[in-house]
N, C-alpha and C positions, 0 to 999 in steps of 0.2 A: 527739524520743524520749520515751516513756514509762513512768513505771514502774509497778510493780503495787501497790506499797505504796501510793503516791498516789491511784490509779486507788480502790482500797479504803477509802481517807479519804475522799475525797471523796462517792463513791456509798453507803456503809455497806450493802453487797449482805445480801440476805436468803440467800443460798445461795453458798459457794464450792468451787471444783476448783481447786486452784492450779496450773498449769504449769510446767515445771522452768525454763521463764527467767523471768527478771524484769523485761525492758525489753523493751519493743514498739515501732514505727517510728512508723505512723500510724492514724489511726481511721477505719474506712471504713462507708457504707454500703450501700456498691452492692457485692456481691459477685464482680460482674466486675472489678472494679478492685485487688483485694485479692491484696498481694503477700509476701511469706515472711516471717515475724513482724507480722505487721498486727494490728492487733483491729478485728472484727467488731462493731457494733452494731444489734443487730438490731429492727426496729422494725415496725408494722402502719401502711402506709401507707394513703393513699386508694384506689389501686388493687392494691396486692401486699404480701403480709406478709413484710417480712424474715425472720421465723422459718424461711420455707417454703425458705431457702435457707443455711441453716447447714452445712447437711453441702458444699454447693458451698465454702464458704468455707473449708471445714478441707481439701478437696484441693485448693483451693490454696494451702496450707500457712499460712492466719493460725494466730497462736500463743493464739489469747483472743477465745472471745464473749460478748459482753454482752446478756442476753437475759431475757425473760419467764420462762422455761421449766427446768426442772431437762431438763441433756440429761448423754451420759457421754463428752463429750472439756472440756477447760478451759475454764470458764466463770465468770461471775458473773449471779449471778441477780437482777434488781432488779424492783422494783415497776411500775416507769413505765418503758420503755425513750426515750419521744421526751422528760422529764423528763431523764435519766439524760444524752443527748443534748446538752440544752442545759447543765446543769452543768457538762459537762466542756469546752464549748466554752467557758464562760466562762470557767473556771479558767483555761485556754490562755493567753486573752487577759490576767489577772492577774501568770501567772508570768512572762509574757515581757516585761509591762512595756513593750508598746505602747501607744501613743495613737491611741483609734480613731475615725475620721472619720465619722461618720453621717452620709447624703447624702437627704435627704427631700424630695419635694416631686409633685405631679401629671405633671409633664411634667420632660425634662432634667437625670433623675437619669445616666442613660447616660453622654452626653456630657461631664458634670461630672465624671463618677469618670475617665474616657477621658485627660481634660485634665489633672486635678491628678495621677494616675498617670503620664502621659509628665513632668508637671514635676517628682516626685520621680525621673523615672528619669534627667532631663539633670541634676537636680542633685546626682545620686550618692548619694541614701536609699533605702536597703533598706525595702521597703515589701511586705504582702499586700494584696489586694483581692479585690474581686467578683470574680469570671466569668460570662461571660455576661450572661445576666439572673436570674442567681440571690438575689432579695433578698426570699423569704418566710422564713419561718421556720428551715426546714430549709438554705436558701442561707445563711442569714447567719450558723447553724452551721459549715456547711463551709467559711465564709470565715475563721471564726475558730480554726477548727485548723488553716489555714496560719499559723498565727501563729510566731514561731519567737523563739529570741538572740539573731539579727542584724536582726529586723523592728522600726524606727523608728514608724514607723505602720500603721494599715489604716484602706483606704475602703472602706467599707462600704455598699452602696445599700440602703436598705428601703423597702420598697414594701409597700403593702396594698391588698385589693378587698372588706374586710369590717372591721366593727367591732371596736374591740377588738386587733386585728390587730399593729398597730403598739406599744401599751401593753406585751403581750406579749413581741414581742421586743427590746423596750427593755429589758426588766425582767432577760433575764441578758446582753443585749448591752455594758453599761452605758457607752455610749458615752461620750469626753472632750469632742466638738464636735459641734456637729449645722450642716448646711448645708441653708439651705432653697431649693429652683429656685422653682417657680413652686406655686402651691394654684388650681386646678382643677376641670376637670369630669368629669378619669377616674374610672371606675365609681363616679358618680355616680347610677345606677340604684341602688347596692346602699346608698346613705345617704339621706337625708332633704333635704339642700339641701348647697350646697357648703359653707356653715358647721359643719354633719355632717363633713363631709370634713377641712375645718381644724384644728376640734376632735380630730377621729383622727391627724392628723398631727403636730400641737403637743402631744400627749400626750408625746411624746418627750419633752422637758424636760423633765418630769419626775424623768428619770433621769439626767441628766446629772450629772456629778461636780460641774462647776461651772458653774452657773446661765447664767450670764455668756458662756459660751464657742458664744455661736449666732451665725449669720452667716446675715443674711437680706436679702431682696428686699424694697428700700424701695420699689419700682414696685406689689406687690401691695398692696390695700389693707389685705386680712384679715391679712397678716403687719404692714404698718405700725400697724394699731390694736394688735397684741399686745404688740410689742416696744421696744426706749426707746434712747437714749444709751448706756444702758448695755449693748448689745450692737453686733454690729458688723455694718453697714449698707451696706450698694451699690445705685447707681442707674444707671441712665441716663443723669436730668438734673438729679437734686437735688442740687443744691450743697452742702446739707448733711449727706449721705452721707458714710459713711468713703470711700468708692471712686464714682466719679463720671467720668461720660465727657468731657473740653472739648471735643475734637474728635473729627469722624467722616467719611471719606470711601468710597464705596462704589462698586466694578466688579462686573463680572460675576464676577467670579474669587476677589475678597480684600474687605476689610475694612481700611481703614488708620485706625487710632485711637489719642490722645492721651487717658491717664486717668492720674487723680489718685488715688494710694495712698495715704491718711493724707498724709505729707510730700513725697511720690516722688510725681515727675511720669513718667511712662515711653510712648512711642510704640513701638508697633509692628503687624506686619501679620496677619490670621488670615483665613482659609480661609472663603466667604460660607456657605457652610452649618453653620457653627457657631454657634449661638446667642449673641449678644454676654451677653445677662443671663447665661448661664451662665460666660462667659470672666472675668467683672467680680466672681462669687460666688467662684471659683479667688484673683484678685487679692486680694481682702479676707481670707481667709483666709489664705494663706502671707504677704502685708503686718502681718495682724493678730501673726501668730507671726515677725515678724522674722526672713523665711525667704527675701525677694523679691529675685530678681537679676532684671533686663530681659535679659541675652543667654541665661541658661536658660530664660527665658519663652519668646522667641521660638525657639528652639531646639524647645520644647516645642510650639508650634502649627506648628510646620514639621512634625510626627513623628506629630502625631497621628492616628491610626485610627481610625475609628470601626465598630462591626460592620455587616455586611450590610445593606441595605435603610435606612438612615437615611441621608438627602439624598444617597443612593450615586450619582455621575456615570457615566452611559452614552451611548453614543452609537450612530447608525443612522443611515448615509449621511450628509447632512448637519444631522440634526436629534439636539438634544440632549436627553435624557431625565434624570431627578430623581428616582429612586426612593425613595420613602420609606415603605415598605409594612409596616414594622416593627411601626407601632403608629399609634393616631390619637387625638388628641380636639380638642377646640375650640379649643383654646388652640394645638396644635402646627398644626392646619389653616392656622390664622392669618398664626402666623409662615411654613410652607412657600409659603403666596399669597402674601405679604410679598415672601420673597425671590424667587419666580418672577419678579415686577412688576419685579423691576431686573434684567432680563433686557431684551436688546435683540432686535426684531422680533416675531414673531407667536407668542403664546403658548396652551397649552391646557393644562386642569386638569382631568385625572379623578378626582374622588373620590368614593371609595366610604365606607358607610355605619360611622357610627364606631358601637360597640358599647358593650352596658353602662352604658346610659342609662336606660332602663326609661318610668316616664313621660313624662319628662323629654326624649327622642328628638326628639320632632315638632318640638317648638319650638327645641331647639339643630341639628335642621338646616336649616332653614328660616334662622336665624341665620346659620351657614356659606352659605346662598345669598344670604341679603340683604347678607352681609359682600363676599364676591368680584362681587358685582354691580356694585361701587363702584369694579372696575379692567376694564382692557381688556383679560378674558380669556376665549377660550372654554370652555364646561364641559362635561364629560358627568360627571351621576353614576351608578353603577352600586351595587346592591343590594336592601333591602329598603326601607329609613326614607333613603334619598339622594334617593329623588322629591323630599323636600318643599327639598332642594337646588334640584332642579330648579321647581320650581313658583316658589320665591322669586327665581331668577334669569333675566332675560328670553331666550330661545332656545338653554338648557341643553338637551339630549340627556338623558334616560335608558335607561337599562338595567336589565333583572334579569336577563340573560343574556351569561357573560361573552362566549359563542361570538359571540353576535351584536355586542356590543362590540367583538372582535375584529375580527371583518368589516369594522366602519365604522373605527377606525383603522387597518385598513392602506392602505383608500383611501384617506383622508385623513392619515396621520401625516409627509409629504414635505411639507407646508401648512405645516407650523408648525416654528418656529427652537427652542423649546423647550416641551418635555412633562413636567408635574407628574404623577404618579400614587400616590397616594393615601389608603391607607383603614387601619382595623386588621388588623390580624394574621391574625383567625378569615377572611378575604376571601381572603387569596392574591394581593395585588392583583401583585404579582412577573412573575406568570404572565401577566400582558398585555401584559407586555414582552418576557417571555422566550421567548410562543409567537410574537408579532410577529416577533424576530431570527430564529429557524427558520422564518418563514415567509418571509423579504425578504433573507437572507443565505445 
């Protein structure tokens, strides 16, 4: 709920109309979504100017817009509307007296918020988060005016594909924890080296409340040079990590693992297409905050979902498919061959060209070829910059047409016990699965 006195302290509007109420529900910026006392914020996006849809907003009956423009139904008029935006999402987050989780890293933001949000839901905390993949600017807004009375925390993902990016909405996000996955070669095109990247990422801290409260990946190197004892640490295999794996045993199916929590020793079993670094980043964090039960853990990787197209299991006839078409880069390629390899019988990996590389392209795919060269898999790449996939690994298949791709696995895709497929997002790579089932079902 909101009020209009507040809404006016905080913005200090150049222009107002007051409306005959004085509490509004929620703040919206999609005009389709806007439901009877709402307030409008209306804004000039990349591709459409909220202004252009005010009048849509008042029939359906919002009680208050907030907008550039002197208009004649209730308003406030401000300087900056995507400014105006992010104030009052911070505010949200001030009055409601949540702790909010910032989730940063190249790869394995997803999955991390996925996990620690099913672990607040088995352990009974009222919690906001992402949606989706909303973690630019305007996403991490709208995550924060879910904020509410009853919300304990929000996880929050931020993500950036430009400079500066991340500094930004640190700046009114003002997170309590930051969680780092992994740092990266995602849009790596749009910085200078992945030290560029690191650098843009560790700006967060910056804003933290308190310094202290980061929880990082002792396996990267570029997070272990920054970070100390003094923050809180998980490994794989560093023993001297706060979180730390003893044992590990691995099927086709699950993950059975024995890790060290600060003093808490805890075993239990999790889903192979989950990323262990991310399951172990979840651990140190709720271990750190004296928050950790082992039957809500397990509870909690029993339950979890992950969205569409990340290590999604399908199947055709009797051959098993790996869709991971979400998103790509060097790092997630890695781990998805990883786990393809503990796959029993005859395997195949299509990957298509990861994006967002710019210079940088030739040589991390040619990387990805000389990397899956070293198991016993076969490959087709498909795209534009996947050749030098192929070029790097011996009797790879390419493609720049996905029809023609199609054609060669459906006569071959009964060959093989299981199929990797692939690539970023801008590809579709989905579709080579999903014209396959419509064509063999």
């Amino acid at each position: 709920m909101w009020n209009l006195n507040e809404i006016i302290d905080q913005l200090k509007p150049l222009e107002i109309l007051k409306p005959q109420t004085q509490t509004f529900n929620n703040i919206c910026i999609d005009s389709r979504t806007i439901e009877k006392d709402d307030i409008f914020l209306a804004f000039k996006g990349e591709f459409k100017d909220g202004h252009d849809f005010i009048d849509e907003a008042f029939k359906r009956q919002c009680g208050l817009c907030i907008c550039e423009k002197t208009i004649n139904k209730p308003y406030l008029k401000v300087n900056d509307s995507k400014k105006a935006l992010k104030n009052l999402a911070s505010f949200n987050k001030l009055r409601n007296k949540a702790k909010v989780i910032a989730i940063v890293g190249s790869v394995g933001k997803t999955s991390t918020k996925e996990l620690l949000k099913s672990y607040f839901s088995a352990a009974n905390i009222n919690i906001f988060y992402t949606q989706s993949n909303e973690n630019n600017w305007i996403g991490v807004c709208k995550t924060l005016l879910r904020a509410s009375c009853s919300t304990q925390f929000g996880i929050v993902e931020v993500g950036t594909n430009h400079k500066g990016e991340i500094a930004d909405i640190a700046s009114f996000l003002k997170p309590d924890f930051v969680i780092f996955t992994e740092i990266g070669t995602s849009h790596l095109g749009n910085f200078d080296s992945i030290e560029a990247i690191f650098k843009e990422k560790t700006s967060i801290v910056n804003f933290l409340t308190d310094k202290k409260n980061v929880v990082y990946n002792k396996d990267n190197a570029l997070l272990k040079s920054r970070f100390s004892k003094n923050h809180i640490s998980y490994s794989n295999n560093d023993t001297d990590a706060d979180v730390y794996i003893i044992d590990c045993k691995k099927n086709e199916q699950i993950n059975i693992l024995t890790v060290k929590v600060f003093n808490q020793i805890i075993k239990f079993s999790s889903p192979f297409w989950l990323n262990i670094s991310n399951i172990l980043s979840i651990l140190a964090f709720v271990g750190s905050q004296k928050l950790l039960d082992a039957d809500y853990f397990q509870k909690a990787l029993n339950s979890i979902n992950l969205p569409s197209y990340r290590m999604q299991l399908e199947k055709l006839n009797s051959t098993n498919f790996i869709l991971d078409c979400y998103n790509a880069s060097f790092e997630s390629i890695k781990f998805a061959i990883n786990e393809l390899n503990t796959k029993k019988g005859k395997k195949l990996a299509i990957l298509g060209d990861v994006l967002e590389l710019g210079s940088h392209s030739e040589s991390l795919h040619k990387e990805i070829g000389e990397y899956i060269a070293g198991f016993d898999i076969d490959t087709i790449a498909y795209g534009k910059d996947a050749k030098y996939i192929a070029l790097a690994k011996n009797k790879a298949l390419f493609f720049e047409n996905k029809e023609e791709l199609s054609k060669t696995l459906k006569a071959t895709y009964e060959n093989y016990d299981w199929i990797l497929i692939k690539g970023s997002r801008g590809l579709k790579m989905e579709e080579i699965f999903n014209n396959l089932k419509k064509e063999v079902t």
